[in-house]
N, C-alpha and C positions, 0 to 999 in steps of 0.2 A: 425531653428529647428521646426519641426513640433509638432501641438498641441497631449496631451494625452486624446484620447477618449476613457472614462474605457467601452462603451457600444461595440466599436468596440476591443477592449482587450480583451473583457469577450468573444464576437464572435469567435476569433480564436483560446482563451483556446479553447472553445467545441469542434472547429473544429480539432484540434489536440486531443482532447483525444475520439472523432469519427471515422479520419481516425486513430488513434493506436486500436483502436477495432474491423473498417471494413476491413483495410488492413494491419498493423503489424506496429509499428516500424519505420520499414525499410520503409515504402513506405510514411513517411511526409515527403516534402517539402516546401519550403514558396510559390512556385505558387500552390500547390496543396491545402494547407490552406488558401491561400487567395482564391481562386475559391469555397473554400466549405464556407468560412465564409462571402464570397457577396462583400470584398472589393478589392482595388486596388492590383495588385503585390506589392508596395512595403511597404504596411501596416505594413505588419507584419515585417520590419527592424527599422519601429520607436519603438515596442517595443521591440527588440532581434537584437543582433550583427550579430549571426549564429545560425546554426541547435544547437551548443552545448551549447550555452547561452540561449536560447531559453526550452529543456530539460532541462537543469538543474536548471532554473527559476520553470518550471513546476512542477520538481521532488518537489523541495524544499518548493511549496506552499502544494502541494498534501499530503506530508510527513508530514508538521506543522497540514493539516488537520484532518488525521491519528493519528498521536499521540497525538492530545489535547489532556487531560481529561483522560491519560492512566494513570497514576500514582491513580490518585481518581477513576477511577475503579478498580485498583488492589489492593487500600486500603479497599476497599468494603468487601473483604476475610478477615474472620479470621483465620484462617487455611494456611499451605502453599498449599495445596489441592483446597482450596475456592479461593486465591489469584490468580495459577496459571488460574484457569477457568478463572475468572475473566480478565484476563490480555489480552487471545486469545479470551473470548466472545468480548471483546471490539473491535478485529480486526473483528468479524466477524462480528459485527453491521456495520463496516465502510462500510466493503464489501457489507455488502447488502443493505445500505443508500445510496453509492456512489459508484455504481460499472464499470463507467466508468473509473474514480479514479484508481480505485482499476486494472483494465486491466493495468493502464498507467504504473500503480505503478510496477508490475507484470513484464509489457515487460521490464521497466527499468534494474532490477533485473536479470535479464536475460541478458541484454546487457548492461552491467555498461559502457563500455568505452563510449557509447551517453553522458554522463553528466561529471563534471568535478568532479576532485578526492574530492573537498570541498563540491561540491554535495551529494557526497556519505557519506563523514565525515560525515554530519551537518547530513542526515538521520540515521545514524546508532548512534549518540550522542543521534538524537529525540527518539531514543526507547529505552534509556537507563534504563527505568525504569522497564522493562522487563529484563534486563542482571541480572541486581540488583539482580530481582525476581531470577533469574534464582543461581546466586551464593549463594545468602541466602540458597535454595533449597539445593544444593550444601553441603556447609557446615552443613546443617542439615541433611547430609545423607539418604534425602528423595528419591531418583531418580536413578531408576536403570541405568544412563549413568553420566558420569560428562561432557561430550564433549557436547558444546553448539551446534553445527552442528546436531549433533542426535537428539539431544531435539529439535531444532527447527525444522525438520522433525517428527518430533512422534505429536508434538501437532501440528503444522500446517498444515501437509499436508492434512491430512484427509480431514478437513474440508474446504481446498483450492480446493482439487478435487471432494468435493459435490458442489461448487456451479460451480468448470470449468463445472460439467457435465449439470449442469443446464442450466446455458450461452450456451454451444453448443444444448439444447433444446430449445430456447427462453422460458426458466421456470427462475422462481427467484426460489430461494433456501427460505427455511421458519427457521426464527430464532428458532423454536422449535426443527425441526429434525437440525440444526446447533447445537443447544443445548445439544442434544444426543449422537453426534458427540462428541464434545469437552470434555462431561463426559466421554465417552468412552477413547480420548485419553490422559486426566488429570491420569485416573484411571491406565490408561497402561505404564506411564511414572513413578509413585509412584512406591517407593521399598511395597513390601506388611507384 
């Protein structure tokens, strides 16, 4: 069995969440990540089975990275108004600290069948503390939808499509006008 090298491990992360932002997705392979990350073809099989073990190793670390500390940011809110900000500023900090990340995470999302169903489990459990938020909301008759689908469209997209449009400028998006954003769609989601 061949030795575990975390420096050449760490290489291929990058490489894989480079080529998912310079060509999509669809376009990793293990020779195309071992070519971008400097090592042998068959590198990247001592850390990964396949393309789907592989992904969904990635999902799952990117995911844990994502949702640390979300719970203690939504507890930051007094208010269910404050809680919710709090809940989506925290994804938009991720996004604009780690927005390689944050594409991988994206294209995932888009293409679930890449990862495996425990994959997706284990990420939709890590954000549970956002549902919570979300049913609390809910039962306190705050929100003019009760369909978590809509809500997660009303507050996230906004602020997903201020920075997609920034990424297609090579601009980063500024946590301030994120900030404005997310009041805006805290404020739009509240029954009034």
């Amino acid at each position: 069995m061949r030795k575990i090298d975390e420096r050449k491990k760490q290489l291929i992360e990058q490489a894989i969440l480079v080529i998912t932002k310079e060509e999509g997705i669809q376009g990793l392979s293990f020779g195309k990540i071992a070519k971008h990350a400097q090592v042998s073809s068959g590198t990247p099989y001592v850390y990964y089975k396949d393309k789907t073990d592989m992904l969904s190793k990635m999902f799952l670390q990117t995911k844990t990275l994502f949702d640390d500390h979300l719970q203690a940011d939504i507890d930051r809110g007094k208010t269910i108004s404050d809680r919710l900000f709090e809940g989506v500023m925290h994804f938009a900090r991720m996004y604009t600290n780690y927005p390689l990340q944050a594409i991988f995470i994206t294209a995932i999302r888009a293409n679930p069948g890449l990862v495996t169903k425990e994959a997706l489990d284990y990420g939709n459990r890590s954000a549970q503390p956002l549902n919570d938020l979300f049913d609390e909301a809910v039962k306190s008759d705050a929100l003019i939808t009760t369909n978590i689908e809509e809500a997660t469209v009303l507050l996230f997209g906004p602020f997903l499509m201020l920075i997609q449009e920034r990424l297609s400028a090579n601009q980063d998006a500024r946590l301030d006008e994120l900030e404005t954003v997310i009041h805006h769609s805290v404020d739009g989601i509240l029954k009034k």
